[in-house]
KOLMAR-939961 format. One record per residue: x, y, z of N, C-alpha, C in turn; residue in one letter. Coordinates in steps of 0.1 Angstrom, whole numbers, plus 2048, in hexadecimal, padded with zeros to 3 digits. Example, Ala and Ser with C-alpha at 12.3 -4.5 7.8 and 13.67 -1.06 7.14 Angstrom:
// residues 2
8847C784E87B7D384E8847DF84EA
8807EA8478897F584788180084FS
//
This chain:
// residues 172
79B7D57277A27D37347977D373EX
7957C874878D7C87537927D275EX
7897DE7617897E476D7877E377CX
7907DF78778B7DC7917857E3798X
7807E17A07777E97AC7817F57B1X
77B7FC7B678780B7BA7898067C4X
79580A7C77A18037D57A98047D3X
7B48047E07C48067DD7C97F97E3X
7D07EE7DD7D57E37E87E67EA7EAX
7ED7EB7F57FD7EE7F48027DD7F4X
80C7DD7F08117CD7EE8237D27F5X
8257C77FB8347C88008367B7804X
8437B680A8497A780A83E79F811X
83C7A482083B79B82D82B7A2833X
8267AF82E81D7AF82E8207B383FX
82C7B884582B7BD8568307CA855X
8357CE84A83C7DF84D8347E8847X
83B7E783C8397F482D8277F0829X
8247E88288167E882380C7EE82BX
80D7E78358027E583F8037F7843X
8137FC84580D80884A80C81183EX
80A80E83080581882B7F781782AX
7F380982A7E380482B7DE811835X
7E480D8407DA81584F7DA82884CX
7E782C8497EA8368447DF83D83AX
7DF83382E7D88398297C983982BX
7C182E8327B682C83A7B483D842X
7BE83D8477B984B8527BB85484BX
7C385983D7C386483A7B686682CX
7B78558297AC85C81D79D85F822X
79D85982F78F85A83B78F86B839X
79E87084179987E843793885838X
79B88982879188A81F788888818X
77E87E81F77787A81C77786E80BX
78186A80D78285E802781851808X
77384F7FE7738408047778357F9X
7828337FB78B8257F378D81E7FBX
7888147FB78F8057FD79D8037FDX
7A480380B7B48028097B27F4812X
7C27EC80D7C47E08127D37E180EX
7DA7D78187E77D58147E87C1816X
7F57BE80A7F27B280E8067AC80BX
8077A280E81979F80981F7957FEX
8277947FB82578E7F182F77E7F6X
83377D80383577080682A76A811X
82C76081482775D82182B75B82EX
83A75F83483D75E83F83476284FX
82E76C847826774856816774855X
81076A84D80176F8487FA768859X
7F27718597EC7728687F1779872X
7FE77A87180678487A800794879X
8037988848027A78888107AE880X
80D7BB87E8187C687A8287CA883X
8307C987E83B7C68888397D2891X
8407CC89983C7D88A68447E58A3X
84F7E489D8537F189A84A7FD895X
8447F688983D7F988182F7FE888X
8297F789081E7FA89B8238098A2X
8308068A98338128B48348208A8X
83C81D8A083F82B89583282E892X
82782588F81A82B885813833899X
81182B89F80E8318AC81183C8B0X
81D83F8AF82284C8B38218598ABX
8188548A081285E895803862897X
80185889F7EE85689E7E884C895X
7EE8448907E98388867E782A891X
7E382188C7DD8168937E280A88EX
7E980688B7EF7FA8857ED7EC88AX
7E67EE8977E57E389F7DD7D389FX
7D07DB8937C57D188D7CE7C7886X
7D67CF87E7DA7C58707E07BA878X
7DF7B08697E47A18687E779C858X
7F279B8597FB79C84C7EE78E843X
7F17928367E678982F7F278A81DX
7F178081C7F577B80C7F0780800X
7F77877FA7F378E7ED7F277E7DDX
7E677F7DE7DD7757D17DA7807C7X
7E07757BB7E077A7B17CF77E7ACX
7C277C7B47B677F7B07B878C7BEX
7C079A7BE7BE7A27C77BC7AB7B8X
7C47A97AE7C47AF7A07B87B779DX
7B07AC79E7A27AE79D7987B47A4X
79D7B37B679A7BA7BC7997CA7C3X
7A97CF7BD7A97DB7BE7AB7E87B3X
7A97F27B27AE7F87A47BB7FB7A4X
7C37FB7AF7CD8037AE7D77F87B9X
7E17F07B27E97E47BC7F77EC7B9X
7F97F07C88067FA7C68147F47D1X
81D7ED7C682A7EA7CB8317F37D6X
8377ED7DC83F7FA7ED84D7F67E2X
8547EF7D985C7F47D385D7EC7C8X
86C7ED7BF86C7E87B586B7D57B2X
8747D47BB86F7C47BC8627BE7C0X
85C7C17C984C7C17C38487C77B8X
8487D07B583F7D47AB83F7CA7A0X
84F7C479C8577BA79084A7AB793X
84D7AB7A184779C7A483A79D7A1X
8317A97A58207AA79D81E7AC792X
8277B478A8267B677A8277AA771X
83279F77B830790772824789776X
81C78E77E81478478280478C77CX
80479B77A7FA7A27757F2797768X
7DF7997697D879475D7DB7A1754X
7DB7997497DC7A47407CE7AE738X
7C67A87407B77B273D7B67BB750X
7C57BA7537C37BF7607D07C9766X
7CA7D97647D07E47677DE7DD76AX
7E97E37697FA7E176E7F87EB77EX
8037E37868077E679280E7F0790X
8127F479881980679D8258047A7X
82780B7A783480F7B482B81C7B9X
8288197C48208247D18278317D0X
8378337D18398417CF83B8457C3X
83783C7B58338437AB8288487A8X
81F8397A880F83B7AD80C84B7B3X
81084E7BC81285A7C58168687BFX
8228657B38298737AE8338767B3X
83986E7BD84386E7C784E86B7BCX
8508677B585D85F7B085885E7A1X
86185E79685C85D789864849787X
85D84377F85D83177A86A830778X
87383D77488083677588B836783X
88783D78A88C84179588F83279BX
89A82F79F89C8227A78988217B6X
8A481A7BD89F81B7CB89882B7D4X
8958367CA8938437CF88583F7CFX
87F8367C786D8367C586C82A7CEX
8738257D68718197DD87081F7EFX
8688187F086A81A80086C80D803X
87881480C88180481287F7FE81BX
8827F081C87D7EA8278877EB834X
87D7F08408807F28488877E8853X
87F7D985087F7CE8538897C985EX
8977CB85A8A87C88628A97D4863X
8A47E185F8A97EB8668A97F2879X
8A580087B8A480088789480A88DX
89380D89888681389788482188FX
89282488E89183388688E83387AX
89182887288F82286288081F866X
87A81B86E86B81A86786482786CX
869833874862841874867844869X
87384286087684885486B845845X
86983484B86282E84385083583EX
84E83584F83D83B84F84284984BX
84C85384F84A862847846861835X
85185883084D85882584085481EX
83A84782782C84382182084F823X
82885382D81985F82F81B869825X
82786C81F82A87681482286F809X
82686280481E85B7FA80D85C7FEX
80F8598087FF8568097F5863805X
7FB8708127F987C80C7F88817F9X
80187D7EF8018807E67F68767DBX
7F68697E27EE8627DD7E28667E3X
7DA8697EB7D08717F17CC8797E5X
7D58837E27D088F7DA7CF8897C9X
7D787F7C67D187F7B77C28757B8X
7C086A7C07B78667C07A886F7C6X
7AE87D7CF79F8857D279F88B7C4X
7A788B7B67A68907A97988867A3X
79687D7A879487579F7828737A7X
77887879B7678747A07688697A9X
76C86079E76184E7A77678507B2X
7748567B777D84D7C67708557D0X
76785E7CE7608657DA75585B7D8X
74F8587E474284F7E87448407E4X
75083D7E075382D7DE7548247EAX
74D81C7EF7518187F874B8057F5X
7547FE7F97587EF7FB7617EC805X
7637DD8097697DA8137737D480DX
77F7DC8107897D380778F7C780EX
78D7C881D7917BC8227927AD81FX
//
Protein backbone atom coordinates (compact mmCIF):
# COMPACT_ATOMS: atom_id res chain seq x y z
CA UNK A 1 0.00 0.00 0.00
CA UNK A 2 1.33 3.51 -1.11
CA UNK A 3 1.69 5.96 1.89
CA UNK A 4 0.90 9.54 1.37
CA UNK A 5 2.59 12.40 2.64
CA UNK A 6 1.26 13.35 6.25
CA UNK A 7 -1.90 15.68 6.01
CA UNK A 8 -5.40 15.79 6.75
CA UNK A 9 -7.65 16.81 3.56
CA UNK A 10 -11.58 17.27 5.22
CA UNK A 11 -13.91 16.53 2.11
CA UNK A 12 -17.70 17.84 2.13
CA UNK A 13 -20.30 18.69 -0.74
CA UNK A 14 -19.64 22.37 -1.87
CA UNK A 15 -16.46 22.83 -0.19
CA UNK A 16 -18.21 26.54 1.67
CA UNK A 17 -19.31 25.10 5.09
CA UNK A 18 -18.25 21.92 6.97
CA UNK A 19 -14.84 21.53 5.21
CA UNK A 20 -13.34 24.69 4.96
CA UNK A 21 -14.20 25.38 8.62
CA UNK A 22 -12.72 22.32 9.90
CA UNK A 23 -9.63 23.00 7.51
CA UNK A 24 -9.13 26.58 9.36
CA UNK A 25 -10.03 25.12 12.74
CA UNK A 26 -7.83 22.70 12.61
CA UNK A 27 -4.99 25.02 11.01
CA UNK A 28 -5.27 27.19 14.36
CA UNK A 29 -5.53 24.46 16.79
CA UNK A 30 -2.89 22.07 15.47
CA UNK A 31 -0.53 25.48 15.11
CA UNK A 32 -1.18 25.88 18.86
CA UNK A 33 0.24 22.43 19.77
CA UNK A 34 2.68 22.65 17.80
CA UNK A 35 1.63 20.03 14.95
CA UNK A 36 2.71 20.70 11.84
CA UNK A 37 0.27 18.80 9.35
CA UNK A 38 -0.68 19.90 6.30
CA UNK A 39 -4.57 20.46 6.55
CA UNK A 40 -6.71 21.32 3.36
CA UNK A 41 -10.31 20.98 2.70
CA UNK A 42 -11.70 20.43 -0.67
CA UNK A 43 -15.72 19.35 -2.10
CA UNK A 44 -16.69 16.90 -3.87
CA UNK A 45 -18.97 18.90 -6.49
CA UNK A 46 -18.23 21.88 -8.35
CA UNK A 47 -20.87 24.50 -7.72
CA UNK A 48 -18.71 26.98 -5.70
CA UNK A 49 -14.89 26.22 -6.71
CA UNK A 50 -13.35 29.69 -6.39
CA UNK A 51 -15.93 30.99 -4.13
CA UNK A 52 -15.30 32.18 -0.69
CA UNK A 53 -16.81 30.27 2.61
CA UNK A 54 -20.50 31.06 3.06
CA UNK A 55 -20.79 33.95 5.14
CA UNK A 56 -22.60 32.22 7.79
CA UNK A 57 -19.94 30.08 8.13
CA UNK A 58 -17.25 33.14 8.01
CA UNK A 59 -19.41 35.18 10.87
CA UNK A 60 -19.78 31.80 13.21
CA UNK A 61 -15.91 30.81 12.64
CA UNK A 62 -15.24 34.75 13.47
CA UNK A 63 -16.97 34.97 16.39
CA UNK A 64 -14.71 32.18 17.79
CA UNK A 65 -11.44 33.73 16.63
CA UNK A 66 -11.00 31.61 13.37
CA UNK A 67 -10.45 33.25 9.97
CA UNK A 68 -12.36 31.78 7.37
CA UNK A 69 -12.01 34.58 5.17
CA UNK A 70 -8.89 33.45 2.87
CA UNK A 71 -10.60 30.36 1.64
CA UNK A 72 -11.94 29.53 -1.82
CA UNK A 73 -13.82 26.47 -2.29
CA UNK A 74 -11.53 24.06 -4.59
CA UNK A 75 -12.70 20.45 -6.07
CA UNK A 76 -11.73 17.28 -4.46
CA UNK A 77 -9.47 15.09 -7.43
CA UNK A 78 -9.17 11.83 -7.18
CA UNK A 79 -5.02 12.36 -7.14
CA UNK A 80 -5.71 14.30 -3.36
CA UNK A 81 -5.56 10.34 -2.37
CA UNK A 82 -2.12 10.57 -2.86
CA UNK A 83 -1.69 13.73 -1.49
CA UNK A 84 -2.79 13.46 1.94
CA UNK A 85 -2.53 10.66 4.66
CA UNK A 86 -5.52 11.14 6.20
CA UNK A 87 -8.88 12.13 3.55
CA UNK A 88 -11.66 12.56 6.15
CA UNK A 89 -15.38 12.55 5.03
CA UNK A 90 -17.81 15.47 7.08
CA UNK A 91 -20.36 12.44 6.69
CA UNK A 92 -21.62 9.30 5.39
CA UNK A 93 -22.47 10.13 1.94
CA UNK A 94 -19.15 11.41 1.33
CA UNK A 95 -17.25 9.24 2.84
CA UNK A 96 -19.58 6.31 0.33
CA UNK A 97 -18.61 8.71 -2.66
CA UNK A 98 -14.50 8.54 -1.78
CA UNK A 99 -14.46 4.92 -0.79
CA UNK A 100 -15.76 4.24 -4.46
CA UNK A 101 -13.46 6.26 -5.91
CA UNK A 102 -10.28 5.30 -3.33
CA UNK A 103 -6.82 3.53 -5.24
CA UNK A 104 -6.48 0.51 -3.93
CA UNK A 105 -2.63 0.79 -2.97
CA UNK A 106 -4.23 3.91 -1.27
CA UNK A 107 -5.14 4.19 2.66
CA UNK A 108 -9.42 4.24 2.85
CA UNK A 109 -11.15 7.52 3.73
CA UNK A 110 -12.67 8.12 7.23
CA UNK A 111 -15.56 9.92 8.61
CA UNK A 112 -13.84 12.99 10.73
CA UNK A 113 -15.90 12.25 13.85
CA UNK A 114 -14.69 8.74 13.69
CA UNK A 115 -11.34 9.58 12.46
CA UNK A 116 -11.53 11.72 15.80
CA UNK A 117 -13.10 8.91 18.34
CA UNK A 118 -16.17 11.05 18.31
CA UNK A 119 -18.55 8.44 17.04
CA UNK A 120 -17.88 4.57 16.45
CA UNK A 121 -18.24 3.34 12.03
CA UNK A 122 -21.53 2.28 12.91
CA UNK A 123 -23.08 5.18 14.36
CA UNK A 124 -25.33 6.85 11.61
CA UNK A 125 -26.29 10.34 11.27
CA UNK A 126 -24.67 10.73 15.09
CA UNK A 127 -20.98 10.43 13.32
CA UNK A 128 -22.08 12.92 10.59
CA UNK A 129 -21.91 16.48 10.90
CA UNK A 130 -24.75 18.03 9.17
CA UNK A 131 -24.97 20.29 6.68
CA UNK A 132 -25.73 23.38 7.78
CA UNK A 133 -26.17 24.70 4.26
CA UNK A 134 -30.52 25.61 4.21
CA UNK A 135 -30.31 25.71 7.72
CA UNK A 136 -29.99 28.95 10.01
CA UNK A 137 -27.08 30.92 11.69
CA UNK A 138 -27.50 28.86 14.91
CA UNK A 139 -26.94 25.45 12.91
CA UNK A 140 -23.58 26.61 11.72
CA UNK A 141 -22.43 27.84 15.55
CA UNK A 142 -23.78 24.33 16.28
CA UNK A 143 -21.89 23.04 13.29
CA UNK A 144 -18.36 24.75 14.26
CA UNK A 145 -18.95 23.62 18.18
CA UNK A 146 -18.88 20.27 17.00
CA UNK A 147 -15.84 20.45 14.51
CA UNK A 148 -13.86 21.99 17.12
CA UNK A 149 -14.75 18.95 19.42
CA UNK A 150 -13.54 16.77 16.39
CA UNK A 151 -10.85 18.74 15.70
CA UNK A 152 -9.82 18.88 19.44
CA UNK A 153 -9.94 14.99 19.64
CA UNK A 154 -8.33 14.61 16.38
CA UNK A 155 -5.46 17.03 17.59
CA UNK A 156 -4.73 14.58 20.43
CA UNK A 157 -4.48 11.24 18.61
CA UNK A 158 -2.41 12.69 15.90
CA UNK A 159 0.08 14.68 18.82
CA UNK A 160 0.10 10.40 19.67
CA UNK A 161 1.72 9.84 16.73
CA UNK A 162 6.10 10.71 16.07
CA UNK A 163 6.06 11.72 12.31
CA UNK A 164 2.83 14.31 12.75
CA UNK A 165 5.65 16.69 14.98
CA UNK A 166 8.16 18.60 12.56
CA UNK A 167 6.14 17.54 9.27
CA UNK A 168 5.67 20.32 7.37
CA UNK A 169 4.41 20.70 3.46
CA UNK A 170 2.18 22.92 1.69
CA UNK A 171 -0.89 21.18 1.31
CA UNK A 172 -2.40 23.86 -0.64
Amino acid sequence: MSQPPPGVLFVCLGNICRSPTAEYVARAEFAKLGLRVPVASRGLGNWHVGQGADPRAVAAARAEGFDLAPHRARQFDDDDFGRFAMVLAVDRATLHELRRRVPDDMPAPERFLVAAGLASPGDADEGDVPDPYTGTREDFREVLALIRRGVDALALRLSAQPAAKGTSHDAR
